[in-house]
C-alpha positions in Angstrom: -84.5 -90.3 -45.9 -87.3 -92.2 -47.9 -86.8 -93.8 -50.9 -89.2 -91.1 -52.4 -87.4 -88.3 -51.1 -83.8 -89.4 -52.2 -84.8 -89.1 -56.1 -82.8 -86.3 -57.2 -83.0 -84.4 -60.7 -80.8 -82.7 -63.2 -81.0 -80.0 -65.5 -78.5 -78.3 -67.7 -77.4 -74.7 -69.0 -75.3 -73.7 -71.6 -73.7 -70.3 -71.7 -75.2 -69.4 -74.7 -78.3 -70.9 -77.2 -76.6 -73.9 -78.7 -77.1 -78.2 -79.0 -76.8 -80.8 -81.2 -79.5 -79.1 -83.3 -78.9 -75.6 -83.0 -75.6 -74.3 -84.0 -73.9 -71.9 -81.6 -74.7 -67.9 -82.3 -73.0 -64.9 -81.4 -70.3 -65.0 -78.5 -68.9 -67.5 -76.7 -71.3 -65.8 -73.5 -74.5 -64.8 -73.4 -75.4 -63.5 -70.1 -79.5 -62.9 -70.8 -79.6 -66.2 -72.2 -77.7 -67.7 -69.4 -79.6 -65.8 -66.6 -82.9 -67.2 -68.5 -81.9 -70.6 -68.7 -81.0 -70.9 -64.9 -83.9 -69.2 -63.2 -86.2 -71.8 -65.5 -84.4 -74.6 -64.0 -85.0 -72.4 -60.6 -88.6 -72.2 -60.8 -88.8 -76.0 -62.8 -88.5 -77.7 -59.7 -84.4 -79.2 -60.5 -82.4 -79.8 -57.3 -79.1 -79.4 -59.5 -78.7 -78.0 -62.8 -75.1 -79.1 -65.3 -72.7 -76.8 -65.8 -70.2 -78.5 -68.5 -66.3 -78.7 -69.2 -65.6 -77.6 -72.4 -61.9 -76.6 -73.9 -63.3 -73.8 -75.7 -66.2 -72.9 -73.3 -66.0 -70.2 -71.0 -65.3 -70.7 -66.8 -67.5 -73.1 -65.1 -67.3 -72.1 -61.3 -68.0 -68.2 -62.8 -70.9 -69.3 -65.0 -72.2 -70.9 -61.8 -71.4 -67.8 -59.8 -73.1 -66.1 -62.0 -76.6 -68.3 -62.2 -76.2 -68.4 -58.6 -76.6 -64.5 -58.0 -79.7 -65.3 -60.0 -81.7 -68.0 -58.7 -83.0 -69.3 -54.9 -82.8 -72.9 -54.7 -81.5 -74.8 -57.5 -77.7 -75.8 -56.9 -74.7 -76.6 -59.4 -73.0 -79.5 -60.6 -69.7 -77.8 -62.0 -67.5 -80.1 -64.2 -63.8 -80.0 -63.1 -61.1 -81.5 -65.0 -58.2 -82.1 -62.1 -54.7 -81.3 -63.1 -55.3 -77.7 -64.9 -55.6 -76.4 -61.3 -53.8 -77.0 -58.3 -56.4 -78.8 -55.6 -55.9 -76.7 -53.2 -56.7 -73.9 -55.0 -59.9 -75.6 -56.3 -61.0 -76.6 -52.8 -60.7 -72.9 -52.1 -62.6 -72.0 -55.3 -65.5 -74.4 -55.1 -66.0 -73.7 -51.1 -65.7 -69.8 -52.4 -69.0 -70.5 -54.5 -70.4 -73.1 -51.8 -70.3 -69.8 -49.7 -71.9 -67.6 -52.5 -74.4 -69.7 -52.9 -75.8 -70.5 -49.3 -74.7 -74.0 -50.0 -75.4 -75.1 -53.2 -72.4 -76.0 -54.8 -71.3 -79.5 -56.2 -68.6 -80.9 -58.1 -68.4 -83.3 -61.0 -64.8 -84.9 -61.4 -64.1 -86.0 -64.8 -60.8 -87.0 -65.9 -61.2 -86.4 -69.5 -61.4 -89.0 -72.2 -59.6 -87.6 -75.3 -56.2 -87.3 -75.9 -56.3 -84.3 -78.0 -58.4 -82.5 -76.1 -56.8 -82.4 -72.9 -53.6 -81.2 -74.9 -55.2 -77.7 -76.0 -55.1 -77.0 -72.5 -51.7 -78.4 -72.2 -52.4 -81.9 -70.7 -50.3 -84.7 -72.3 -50.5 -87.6 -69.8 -51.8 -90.9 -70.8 -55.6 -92.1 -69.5 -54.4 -94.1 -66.6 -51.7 -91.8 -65.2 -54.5 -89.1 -65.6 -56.6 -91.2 -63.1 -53.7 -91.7 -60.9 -53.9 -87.8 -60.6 -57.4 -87.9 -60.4 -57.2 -90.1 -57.3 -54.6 -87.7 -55.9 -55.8 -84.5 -56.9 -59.4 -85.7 -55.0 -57.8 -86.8 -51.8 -56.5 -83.5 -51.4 -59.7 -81.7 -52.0 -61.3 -83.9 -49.6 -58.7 -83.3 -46.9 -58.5 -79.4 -47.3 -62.4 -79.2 -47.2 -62.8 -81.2 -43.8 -59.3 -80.4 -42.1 -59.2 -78.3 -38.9 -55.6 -77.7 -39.2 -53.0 -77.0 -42.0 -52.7 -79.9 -44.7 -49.7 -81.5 -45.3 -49.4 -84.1 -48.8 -46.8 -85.7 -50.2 -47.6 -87.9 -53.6 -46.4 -88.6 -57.3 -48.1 -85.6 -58.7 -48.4 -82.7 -55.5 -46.6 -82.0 -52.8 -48.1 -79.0 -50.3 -47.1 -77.8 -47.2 -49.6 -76.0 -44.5 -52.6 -76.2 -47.4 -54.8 -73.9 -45.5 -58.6 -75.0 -44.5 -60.1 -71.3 -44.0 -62.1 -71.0 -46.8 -65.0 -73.5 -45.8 -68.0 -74.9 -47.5 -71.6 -73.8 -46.1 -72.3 -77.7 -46.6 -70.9 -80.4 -44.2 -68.5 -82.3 -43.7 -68.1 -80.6 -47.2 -69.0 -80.1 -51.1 -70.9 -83.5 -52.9 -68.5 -85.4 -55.6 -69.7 -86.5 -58.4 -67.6 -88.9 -60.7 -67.6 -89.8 -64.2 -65.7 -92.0 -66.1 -66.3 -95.9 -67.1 -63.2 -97.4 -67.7 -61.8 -99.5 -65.0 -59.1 -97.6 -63.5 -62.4 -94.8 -63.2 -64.0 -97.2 -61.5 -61.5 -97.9 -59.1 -61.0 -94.6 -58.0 -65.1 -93.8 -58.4 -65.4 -96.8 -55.5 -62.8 -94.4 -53.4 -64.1 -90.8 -53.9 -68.0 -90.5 -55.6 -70.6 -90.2 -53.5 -72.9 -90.2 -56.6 -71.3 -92.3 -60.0 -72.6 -90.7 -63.2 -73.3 -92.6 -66.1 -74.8 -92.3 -70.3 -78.4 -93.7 -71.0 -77.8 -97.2 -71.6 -79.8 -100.6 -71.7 -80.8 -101.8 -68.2 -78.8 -104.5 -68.4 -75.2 -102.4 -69.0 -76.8 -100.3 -66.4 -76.7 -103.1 -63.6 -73.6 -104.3 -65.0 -71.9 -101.0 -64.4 -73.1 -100.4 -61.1 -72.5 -103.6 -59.9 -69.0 -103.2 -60.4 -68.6 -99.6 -58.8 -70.5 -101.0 -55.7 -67.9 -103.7 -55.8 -64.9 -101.2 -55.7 -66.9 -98.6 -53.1 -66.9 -101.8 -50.6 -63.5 -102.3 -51.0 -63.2 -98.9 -49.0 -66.6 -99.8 -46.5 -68.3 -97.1 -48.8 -72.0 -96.9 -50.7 -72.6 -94.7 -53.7 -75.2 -93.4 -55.5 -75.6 -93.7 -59.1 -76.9 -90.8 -61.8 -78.2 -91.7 -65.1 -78.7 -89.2 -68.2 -81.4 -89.1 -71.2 -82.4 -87.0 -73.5 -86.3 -87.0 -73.1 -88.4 -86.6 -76.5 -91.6 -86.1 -75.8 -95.4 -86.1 -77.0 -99.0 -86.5 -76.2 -99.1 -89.8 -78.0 -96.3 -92.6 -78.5 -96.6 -92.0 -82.4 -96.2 -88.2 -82.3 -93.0 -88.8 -80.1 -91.3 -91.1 -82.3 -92.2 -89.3 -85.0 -90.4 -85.6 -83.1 -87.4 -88.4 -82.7 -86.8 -89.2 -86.1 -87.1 -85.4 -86.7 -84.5 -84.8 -84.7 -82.2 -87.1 -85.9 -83.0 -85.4 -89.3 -82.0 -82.1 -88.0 -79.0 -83.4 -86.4 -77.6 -84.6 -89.8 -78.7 -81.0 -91.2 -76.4 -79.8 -89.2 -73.6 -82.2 -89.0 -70.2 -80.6 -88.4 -71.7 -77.0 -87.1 -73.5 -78.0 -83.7 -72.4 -79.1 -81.1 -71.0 -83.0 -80.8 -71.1 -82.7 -84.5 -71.0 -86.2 -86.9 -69.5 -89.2 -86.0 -65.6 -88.2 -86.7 -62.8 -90.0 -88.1 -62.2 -93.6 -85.6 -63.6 -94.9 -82.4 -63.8 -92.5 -79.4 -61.3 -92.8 -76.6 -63.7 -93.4 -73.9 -64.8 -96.1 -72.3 -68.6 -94.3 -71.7 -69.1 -93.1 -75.5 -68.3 -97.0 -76.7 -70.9 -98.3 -74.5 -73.6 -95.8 -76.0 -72.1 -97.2 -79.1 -72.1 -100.9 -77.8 -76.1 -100.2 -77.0 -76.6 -98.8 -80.3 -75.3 -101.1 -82.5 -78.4 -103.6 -81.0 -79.9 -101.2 -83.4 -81.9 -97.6 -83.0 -84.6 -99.0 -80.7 -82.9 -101.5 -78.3 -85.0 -101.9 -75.4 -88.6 -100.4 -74.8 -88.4 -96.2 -74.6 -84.3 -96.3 -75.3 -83.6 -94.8 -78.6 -79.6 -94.4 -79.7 -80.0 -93.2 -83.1 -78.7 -89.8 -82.1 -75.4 -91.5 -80.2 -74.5 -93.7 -83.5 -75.4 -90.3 -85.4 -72.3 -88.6 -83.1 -70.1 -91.5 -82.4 -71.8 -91.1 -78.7 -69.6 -88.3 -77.6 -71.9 -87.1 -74.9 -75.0 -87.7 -73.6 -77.3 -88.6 -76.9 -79.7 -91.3 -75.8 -83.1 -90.4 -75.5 -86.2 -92.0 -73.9 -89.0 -91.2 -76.3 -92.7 -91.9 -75.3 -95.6 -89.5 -73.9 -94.3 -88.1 -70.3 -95.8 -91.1 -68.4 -94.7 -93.3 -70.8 -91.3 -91.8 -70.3 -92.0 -91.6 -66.7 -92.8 -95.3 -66.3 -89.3 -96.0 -68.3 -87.2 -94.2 -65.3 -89.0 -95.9 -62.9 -87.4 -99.0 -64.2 -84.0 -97.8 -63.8 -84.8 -96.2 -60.4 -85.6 -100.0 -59.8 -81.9 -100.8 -60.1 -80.9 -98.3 -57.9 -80.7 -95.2 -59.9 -81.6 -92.3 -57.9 -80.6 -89.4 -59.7 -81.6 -88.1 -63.4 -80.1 -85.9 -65.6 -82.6 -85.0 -68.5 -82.5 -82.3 -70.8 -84.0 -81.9 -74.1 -82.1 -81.2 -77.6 -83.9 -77.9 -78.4 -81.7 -75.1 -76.3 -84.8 -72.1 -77.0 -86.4 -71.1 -73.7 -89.9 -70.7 -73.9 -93.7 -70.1 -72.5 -95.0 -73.9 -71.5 -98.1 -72.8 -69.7 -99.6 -73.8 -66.5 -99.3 -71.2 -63.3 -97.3 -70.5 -60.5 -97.1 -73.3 -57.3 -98.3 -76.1 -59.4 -96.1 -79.0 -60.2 -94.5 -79.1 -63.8 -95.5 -81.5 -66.2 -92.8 -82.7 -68.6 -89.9 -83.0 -69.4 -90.1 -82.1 -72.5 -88.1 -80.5 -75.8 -86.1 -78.1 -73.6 -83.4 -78.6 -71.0 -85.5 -76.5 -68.6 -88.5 -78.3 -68.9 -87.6 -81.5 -67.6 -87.4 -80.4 -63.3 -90.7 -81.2 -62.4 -91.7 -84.1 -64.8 -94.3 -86.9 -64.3 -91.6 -88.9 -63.6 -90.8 -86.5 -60.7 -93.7 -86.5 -59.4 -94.1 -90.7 -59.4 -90.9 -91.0 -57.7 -91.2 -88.4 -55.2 -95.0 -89.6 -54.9 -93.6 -92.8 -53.5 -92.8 -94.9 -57.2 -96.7 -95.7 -57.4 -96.9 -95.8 -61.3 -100.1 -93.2 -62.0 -100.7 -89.8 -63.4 -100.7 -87.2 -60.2 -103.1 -84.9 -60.0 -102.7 -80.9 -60.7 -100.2 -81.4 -63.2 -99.0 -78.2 -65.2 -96.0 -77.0 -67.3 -94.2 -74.1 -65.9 -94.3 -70.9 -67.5 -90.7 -70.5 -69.3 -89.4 -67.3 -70.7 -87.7 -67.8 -74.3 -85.1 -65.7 -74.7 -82.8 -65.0 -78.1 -79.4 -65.1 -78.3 -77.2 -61.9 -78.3 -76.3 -59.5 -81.4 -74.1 -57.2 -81.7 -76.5 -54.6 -82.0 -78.2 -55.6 -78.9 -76.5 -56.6 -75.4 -79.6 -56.5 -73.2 -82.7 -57.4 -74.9 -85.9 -58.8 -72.8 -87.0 -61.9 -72.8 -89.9 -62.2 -75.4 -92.9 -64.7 -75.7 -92.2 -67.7 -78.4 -93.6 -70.7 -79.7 -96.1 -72.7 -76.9 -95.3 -76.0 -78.9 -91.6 -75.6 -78.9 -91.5 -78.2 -81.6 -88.2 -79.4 -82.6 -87.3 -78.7 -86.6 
């Protein structure tokens, strides 16, 4: 594989219209909306879109099941929080949708970082002993999804006898891992399991810290991993208008403090280890480093991914080739505006930016320079993809079409 051809790209879907500056509408599911959402990324160009872990969100492996019956090529990152599921019956439930999906199944192992939210689903162990699990709960997963016999374990946290291996993945030796988490006894067990390491926007300097550090651990077990970056993109045709849309944002986001998602800052320093380096990055002030902009993570208290790259799209473009020169070879972007939308441009030609919405961002210049071979220039033929926009549900209405909207999609 070239180092062109290894760039991988990230979108994300939400079950229903909602982000940090549009408050959540109507139920908790909004199929149309979802559908929507996942055959833009689909036709965008993304190799994998997000699907998240939330305590009061809805499935993640059926969401996925459900995008799946929907789109051809794009695959799904599903977040999994081990311990609220025995592994074995995971491994069986992601190689179910591996199956259902010709392939195209992945899953992202968090641990969870917050105390009280791992006890509304009934979790009450302490950070490291929930990595000790973690370590555990993957090994197993690993072992039932490549094992050509019965699996036998015997640990701290599960003991099985005769797991069976029938249900098998499409994809061999079996499903990608994924792994986030940056505090150390993460990173020790990120070096044992990830095959790709996931981190928050930060400086390029914290980012070759970090990765430094997980390549250390991954040699300790004769391994390599990759390593997965996330921004929020904000973009415009000139470097004035962007920054501009950013500080517009932020002003939205305070509009709405308390009612979108992530919300203010809260009451104390987060938990985890990735939210206080956001915070860390921030506090070198809203503008740290060339396109980095953390005014929206010290907004939240950096629960989430909330640092943007704001610029024009080669601008932008130019700013992940940097990290790319570290070794970052996969890129989650998604915008801050959830509406789905009309962007233009015609079927088989590249999309152009990753712009204001999640959906937008597959087949961005910055795509197109790193799969071009990381020659910084503008390609040629470049177009936005045509987007439906689609509303959220009512009550009145349960299966309304998609319908034309704004070509601008200009944040409020």
């Amino acid at each position: 594989m070239t180092p062109a051809q290894d760039v991988e790209f990230i979108g994300m879907v939400q079950p229903r219209e909602q982000s940090e500056t549009h408050p959540p509408r109507g139920p908790a599911i909004d199929p149309g909306y979802l559908r929507a959402s996942a055959q833009a990324h689909d036709e965008g160009g993304f190799d994998r879109i997000l699907i998240g872990w939330f305590s009061n969100g809805p499935d993640g492996l059926q969401i996925a099941a459900h995008a799946g019956a929907h789109t051809r090529r794009v695959g799904f990152l599903v977040a999994h929080r081990p311990g609220f599921q025995n592994p074995t019956t995971a491994a069986r439930a992601f190689a179910t949708l591996d199956q259902l999906t010709g392939g195209r199944a992945a899953i992202h192992v968090i641990s969870g970082g917050d105390d009280a939210d791992q006890a509304r689903d009934g979790d009450w162990l302490g950070k490291d002993e929930r990595y000790a699990r973690t370590d555990e709960y993957v090994s197993v997963l690993k072992a039932v999804w490549t094992a050509e016999a019965p699996v036998d374990h015997e640990g701290t946290f599960y003991r099985i006898k005769g797991a069976s291996p029938e249900v098998r993945a499409v994809q061999r030796p079996r499903i990608p891992i994924y792994f986030g988490g940056a505090s150390e006894a993460a990173l020790r067990v990120a070096g044992k399991h990830a095959d790709v390491y996931a981190l928050w926007g930060e400086t390029r300097a914290q980012v070759r810290e970090i990765t430094a550090r997980v390549r250390a651990e991954a040699a300790r077990h004769g391994r390599e991993v990759r390593f997965s970056l996330s921004f929020r993109p904000i973009l415009a045709d000139t470097e004035e208008a962007a920054w501009a849309k950013a500080e517009r944002i932020l002003g939205r986001i305070r509009e709405v403090r308390g009612q979108a998602a992530l919300g203010g800052a809260g009451k104390g320093p987060p938990q985890n280890a990735g939210s206080r380096r956001l915070l860390a990055a921030a506090a070198r002030g809203d503008r740290p480093e060339g396109r980095l902009y953390t005014a929206i993570a010290r907004e939240t208290g950096a629960r989430g991914n909330t640092t943007a790259l704001v610029g024009t799209p080669l601008q932008v473009a130019e700013a992940l080739l940097e990290y790319h020169a570290l070794g970052v070879s996969t890129f989650l972007i998604r915008g801050p505006d959830p509406r789905l939308r009309p962007a233009g441009g015609r079927r088989g030609v590249r999309p152009r930016a990753a712009a204001d919405h999640q959906a937008d961002a597959g087949g961005t210049v910055g795509a197109a320079l790193l799969r071009g071979g990381g020659a910084v220039r503008r390609p040629e033929r470049v177009a936005r993809t045509a987007v439906p926009r689609w509303r959220p549900q009512d009550p009145s209405s349960r299966a309304r079409a998609p319908r034309p909207g704004n070509e601008q999609g200009e944040t409020p």
